[in-house]
C-alpha positions, -999 to 999 in steps of 0.1 A, spaced: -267 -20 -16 -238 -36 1 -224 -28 40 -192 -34 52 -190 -43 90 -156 -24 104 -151 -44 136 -139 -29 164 -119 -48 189 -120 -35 226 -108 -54 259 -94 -57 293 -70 -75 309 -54 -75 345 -17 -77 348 6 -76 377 29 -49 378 52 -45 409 29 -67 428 0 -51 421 -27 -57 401 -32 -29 372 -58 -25 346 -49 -27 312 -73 -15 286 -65 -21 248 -87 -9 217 -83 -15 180 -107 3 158 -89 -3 125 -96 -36 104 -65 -41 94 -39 -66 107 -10 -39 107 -31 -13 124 -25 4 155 -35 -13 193 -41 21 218 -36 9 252 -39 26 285 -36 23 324 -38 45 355 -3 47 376 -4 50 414 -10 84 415 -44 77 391 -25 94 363 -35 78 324 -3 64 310 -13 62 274 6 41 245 5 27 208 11 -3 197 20 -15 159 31 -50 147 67 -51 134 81 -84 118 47 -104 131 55 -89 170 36 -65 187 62 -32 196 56 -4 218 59 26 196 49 54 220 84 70 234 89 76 270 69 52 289 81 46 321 99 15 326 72 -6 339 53 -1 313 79 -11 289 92 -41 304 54 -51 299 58 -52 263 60 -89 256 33 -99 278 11 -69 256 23 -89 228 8 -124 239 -24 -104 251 -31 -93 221 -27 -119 198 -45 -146 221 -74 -120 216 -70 -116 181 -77 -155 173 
């Protein structure tokens, strides 16, 4: 009988945003190098802003449309987060 392990990659990371530290949470449950990162933090109101992530052309993209903008100018700093963790 043989098992394959499916490893699941889940962390945390504190960014500032506006001068504020925010909590960013990121989860992978798919094996695969192209799969998708799900990443989430509360705004100031406590609302869940909720996003994907995909690597395109070896760089981790925000595909989720509509994020507000600091969120999105985030996106490169995501990028580096991820793959630091990903080593």
């Amino acid at each position: 009988m043989k098992f394959d392990f499916v490893r699941n990659i889940q962390f945390t990371k504190l960014l500032k945003v506006n001068g504020q530290l925010k909590e960013f949470n990121f989860r992978k449950a798919n094996p695969h190098n192209d799969g998708i990162f799900s990443v989430d933090v509360s705004d100031d109101r406590g609302n869940r802003v909720m996003l994907q992530m995909q690597k395109d052309d070896g760089t981790w993209k925000i595909i989720t449309p509509g994020l507000p903008k600091w969120v999105q100018e985030k996106e490169v700093i995501f990028n580096e987060v991820i793959e630091e963790e990903l080593k």
